[in-house]
C-alpha positions in Angstrom: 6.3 2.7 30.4 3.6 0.0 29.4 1.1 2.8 29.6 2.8 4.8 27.4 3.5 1.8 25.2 -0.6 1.4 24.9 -1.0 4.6 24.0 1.3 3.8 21.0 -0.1 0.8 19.8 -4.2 2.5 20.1 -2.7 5.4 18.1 -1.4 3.0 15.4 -4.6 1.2 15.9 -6.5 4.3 14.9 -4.2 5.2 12.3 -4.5 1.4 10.6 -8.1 1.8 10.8 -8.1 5.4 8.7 -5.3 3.9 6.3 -7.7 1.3 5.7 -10.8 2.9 5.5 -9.6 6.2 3.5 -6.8 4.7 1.4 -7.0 7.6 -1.0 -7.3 9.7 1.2 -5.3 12.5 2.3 -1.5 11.0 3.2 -0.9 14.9 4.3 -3.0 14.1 7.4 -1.6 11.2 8.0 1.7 11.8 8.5 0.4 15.0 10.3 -1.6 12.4 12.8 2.0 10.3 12.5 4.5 13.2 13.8 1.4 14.3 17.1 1.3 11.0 17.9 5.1 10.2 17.6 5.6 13.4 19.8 2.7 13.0 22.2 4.1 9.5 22.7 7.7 10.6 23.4 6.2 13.4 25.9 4.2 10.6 27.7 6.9 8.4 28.1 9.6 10.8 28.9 7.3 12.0 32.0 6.8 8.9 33.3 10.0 7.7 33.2 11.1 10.8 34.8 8.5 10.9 37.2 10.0 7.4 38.5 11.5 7.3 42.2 13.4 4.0 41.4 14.4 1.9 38.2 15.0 4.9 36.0 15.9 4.2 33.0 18.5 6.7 31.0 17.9 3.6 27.4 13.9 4.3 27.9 13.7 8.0 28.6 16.5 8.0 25.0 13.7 6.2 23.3 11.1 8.6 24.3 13.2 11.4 23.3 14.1 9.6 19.9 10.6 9.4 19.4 10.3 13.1 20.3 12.6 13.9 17.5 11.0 11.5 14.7 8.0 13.0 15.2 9.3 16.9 14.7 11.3 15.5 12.2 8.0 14.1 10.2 6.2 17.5 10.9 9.1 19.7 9.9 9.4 17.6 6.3 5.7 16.5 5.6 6.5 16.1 1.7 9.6 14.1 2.2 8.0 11.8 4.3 5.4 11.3 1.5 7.9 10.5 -0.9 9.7 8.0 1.4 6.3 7.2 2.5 6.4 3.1 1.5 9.8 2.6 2.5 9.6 4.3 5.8 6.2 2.0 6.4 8.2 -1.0 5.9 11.5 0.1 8.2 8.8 0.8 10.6 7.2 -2.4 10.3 10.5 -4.2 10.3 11.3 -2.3 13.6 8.2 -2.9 15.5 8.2 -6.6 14.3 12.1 -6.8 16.2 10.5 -5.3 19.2 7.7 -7.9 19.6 10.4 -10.4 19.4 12.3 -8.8 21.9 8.7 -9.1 23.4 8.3 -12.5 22.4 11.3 -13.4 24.6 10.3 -11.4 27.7 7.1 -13.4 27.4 8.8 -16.8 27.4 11.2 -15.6 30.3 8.5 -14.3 32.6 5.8 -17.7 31.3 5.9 -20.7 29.5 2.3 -19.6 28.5 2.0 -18.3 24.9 5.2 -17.9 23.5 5.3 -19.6 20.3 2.3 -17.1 19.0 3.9 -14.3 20.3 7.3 -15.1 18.7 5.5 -16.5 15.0 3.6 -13.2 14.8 6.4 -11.3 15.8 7.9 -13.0 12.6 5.7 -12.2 10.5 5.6 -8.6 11.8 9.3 -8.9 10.1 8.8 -10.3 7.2 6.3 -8.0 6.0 8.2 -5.0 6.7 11.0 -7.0 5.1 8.4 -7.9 1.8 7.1 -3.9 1.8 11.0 -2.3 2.1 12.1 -4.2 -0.9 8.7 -4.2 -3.1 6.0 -1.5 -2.3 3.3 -3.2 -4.3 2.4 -0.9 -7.8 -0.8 0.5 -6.0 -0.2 3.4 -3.7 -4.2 2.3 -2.8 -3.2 -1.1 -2.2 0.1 -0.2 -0.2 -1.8 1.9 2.2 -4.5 -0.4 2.5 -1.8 -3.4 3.3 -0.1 -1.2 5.8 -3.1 0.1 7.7 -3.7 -4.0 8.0 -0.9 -4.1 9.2 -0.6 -1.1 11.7 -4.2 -2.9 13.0 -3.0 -6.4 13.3 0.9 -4.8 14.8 -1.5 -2.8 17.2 -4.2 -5.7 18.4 -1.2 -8.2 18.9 1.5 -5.9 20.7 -1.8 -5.1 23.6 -2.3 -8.7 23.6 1.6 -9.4 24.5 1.9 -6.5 26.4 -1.5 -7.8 28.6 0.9 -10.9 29.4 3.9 -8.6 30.7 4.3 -7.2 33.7 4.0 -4.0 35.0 7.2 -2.2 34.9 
């Protein structure tokens, strides 16, 4: 699973990078890029958790096949997503930002090491989502710009935390 969770966090790496590079870009693609790499993800994870002998989890492989349908879900309805495009951004920040708490805690349990950085950016992962859900900025420029930041600085600090997990 924490293979399949890098995989993730370089593809919303590379997407931060392109959101922040091209913000006027073609959204289109974007959300194109977003449904593949939701899917791919969900593939990857599903397999490995299936491929498991022992500790199979039935709430992992759920996620990977949640992620499965989000991402047929974005590719079936391109334009909606577009529309919704800022608010989605910010549930999805919000969302990741409650998983690297839920990190954040698994870090403190497992070391006393690091913790306190974990669980601060991990709030701030949620307050931006929080800040982007209730005002998306006038700038559709500027909004992509801030999220691609934020896809980059989600991605660089959930491989740092997951470096400090173990394998599972």
């Amino acid at each position: 699973m924490k293979n399949s969770s890098v995989l993730s966090l370089v593809i919303m790496l590379l997407a931060g990078i392109f959101f922040l590079i091209f913000p006027g870009g073609s959204l289109q693609l974007a959300v194109r890029i977003l449904g593949i790499g939701l899917i791919l993800a969900g593939v990857i994870g599903a397999a490995g958790e299936i491929s498991k002998k022992v500790d199979k989890s039935d709430i992992k492989l759920l996620c990977c096949l949640g992620e499965i349908l989000a991402g047929i879900i974005v590719l079936a309805a391109p334009s909606f997503v577009l529309k919704a495009f800022p608010f989605i951004a910010g549930l999805i920040i919000l969302v990741l930002g409650v998983v690297d708490v839920v990190r954040a805690v698994q870090v403190l349990l497992e070391t006393v090491d690091g913790w306190k950085t974990s669980v601060a950016l991990a709030a701030l992962t949620v307050i931006v989502g929080i800040i982007i859900m209730i005002n998306p900025f006038g700038s559709m420029k500027l909004l992509v710009r801030v999220i691609g930041s934020i896809l980059i600085y989600h991605a660089v600090t959930g491989i740092l935390v997951s470096r400090k997990l173990p394998e599972t």
